[in-house]
C-alpha positions in Angstrom: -15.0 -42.2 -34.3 -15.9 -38.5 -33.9 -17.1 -39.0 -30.4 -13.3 -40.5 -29.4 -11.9 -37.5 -31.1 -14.1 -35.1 -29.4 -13.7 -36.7 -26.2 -9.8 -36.9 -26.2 -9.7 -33.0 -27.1 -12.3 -32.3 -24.2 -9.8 -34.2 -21.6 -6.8 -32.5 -23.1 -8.1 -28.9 -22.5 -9.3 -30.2 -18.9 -6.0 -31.9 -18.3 -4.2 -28.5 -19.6 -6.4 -26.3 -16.8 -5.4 -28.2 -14.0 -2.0 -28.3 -15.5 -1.9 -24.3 -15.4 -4.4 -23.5 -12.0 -2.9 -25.8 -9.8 0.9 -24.1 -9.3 -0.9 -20.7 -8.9 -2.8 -21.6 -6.5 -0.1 -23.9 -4.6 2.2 -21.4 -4.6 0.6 -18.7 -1.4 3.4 -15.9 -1.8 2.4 -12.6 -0.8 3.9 -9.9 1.5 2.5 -7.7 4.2 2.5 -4.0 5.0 2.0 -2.1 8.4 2.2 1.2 9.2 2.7 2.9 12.1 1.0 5.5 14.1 2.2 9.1 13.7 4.3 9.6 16.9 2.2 11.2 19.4 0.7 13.6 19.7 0.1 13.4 15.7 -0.3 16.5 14.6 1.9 18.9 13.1 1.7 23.1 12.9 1.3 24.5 9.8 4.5 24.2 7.9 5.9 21.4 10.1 6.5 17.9 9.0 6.1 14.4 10.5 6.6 10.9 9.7 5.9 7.4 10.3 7.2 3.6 10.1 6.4 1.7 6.9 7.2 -2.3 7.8 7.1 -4.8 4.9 7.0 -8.5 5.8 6.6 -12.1 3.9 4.1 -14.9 3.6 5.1 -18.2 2.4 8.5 -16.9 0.9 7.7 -13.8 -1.3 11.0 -12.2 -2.4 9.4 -9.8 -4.9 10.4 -6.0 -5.0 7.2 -4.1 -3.4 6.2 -0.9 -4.8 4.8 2.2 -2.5 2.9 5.0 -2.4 1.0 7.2 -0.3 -1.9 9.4 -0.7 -3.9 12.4 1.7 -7.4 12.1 2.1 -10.1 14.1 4.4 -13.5 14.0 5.5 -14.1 16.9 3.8 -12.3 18.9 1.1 -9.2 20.7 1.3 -8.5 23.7 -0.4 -4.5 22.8 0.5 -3.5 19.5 1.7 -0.5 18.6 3.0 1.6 16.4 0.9 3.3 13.0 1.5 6.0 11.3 -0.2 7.4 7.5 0.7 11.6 6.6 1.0 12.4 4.6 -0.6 9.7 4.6 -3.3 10.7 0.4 -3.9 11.2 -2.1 -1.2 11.7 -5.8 -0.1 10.0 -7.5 2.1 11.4 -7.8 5.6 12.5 -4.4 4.6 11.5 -0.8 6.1 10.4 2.2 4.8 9.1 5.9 6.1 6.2 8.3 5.0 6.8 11.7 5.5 4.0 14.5 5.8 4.7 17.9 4.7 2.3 20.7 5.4 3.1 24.6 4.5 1.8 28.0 6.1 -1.0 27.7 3.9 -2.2 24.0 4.5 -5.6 23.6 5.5 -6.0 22.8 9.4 -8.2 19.4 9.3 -7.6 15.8 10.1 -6.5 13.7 7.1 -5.9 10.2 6.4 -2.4 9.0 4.8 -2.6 5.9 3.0 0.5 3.9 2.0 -0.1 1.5 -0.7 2.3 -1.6 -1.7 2.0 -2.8 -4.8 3.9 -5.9 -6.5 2.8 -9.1 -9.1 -0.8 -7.1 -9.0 -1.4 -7.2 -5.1 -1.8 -4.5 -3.3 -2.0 -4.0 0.2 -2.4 -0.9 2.4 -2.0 0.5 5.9 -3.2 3.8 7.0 -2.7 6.0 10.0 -4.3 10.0 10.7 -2.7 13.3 11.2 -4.3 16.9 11.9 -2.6 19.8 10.7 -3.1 22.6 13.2 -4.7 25.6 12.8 -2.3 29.2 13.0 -2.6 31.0 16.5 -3.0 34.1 16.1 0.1 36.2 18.2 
């Protein structure tokens, strides 16, 4: 009798995983990102500004609101960065977005890296494209 008891509560938790696992995994949604290229000849003087074309797209049906952000990296470190900053922060797929990156008189002149990151139901999914910042001729 306890092996029937045991047995029917072993199927029910089995039954009860499939019952959960299967519908995640059935259901594919996600969404896509691609960023452009900085227009050419992607660079910017020191306190000049460019930006670039965020594009959002949609696998399977996702309709979800897709968070963004961006970030400035180098190859090595700098003392000032330029800064980016994403409009609209929140987008749907099929939808469109920009990064814009902001240097001042004081921004290092390297190459750097600007990352834009989308975000939504824990996914994330990145593009990235590279700008230099030129250096100050002298006059």
């Amino acid at each position: 009798m306890r092996f029937r008891t045991a047995h029917a509560s072993f199927s029910f938790f089995c039954l009860l995983a499939a019952f959960v696992t299967v519908p995640l995994l059935a259901s594919g949604q996600d969404f896509t990102l691609t960023m452009a290229p900085f227009p050419y000849p992607a660079a910017i003087d020191p306190g000049g500004q460019s930006a670039a074309n965020i594009t959002l797209g949609t696998v399977n049906g996702f309709s979800g609101s897709v968070d963004l952000s961006c970030q400035v990296t180098s190859q090595t470190t700098a003392p000032v960065p330029p800064v980016c900053a994403v409009s609209p922060p929140s987008v749907q797929p099929l939808g469109g977005a920009s990064v814009t990156v902001t240097s001042t008189g004081l921004t290092t002149p390297l190459e750097y890296t600007i990352t834009v990151a989308g975000t939504a139901s824990g996914t994330t999914h990145s593009g990235s494209a590279n700008l230099t910042v030129l250096a100050v001729s002298p006059q």
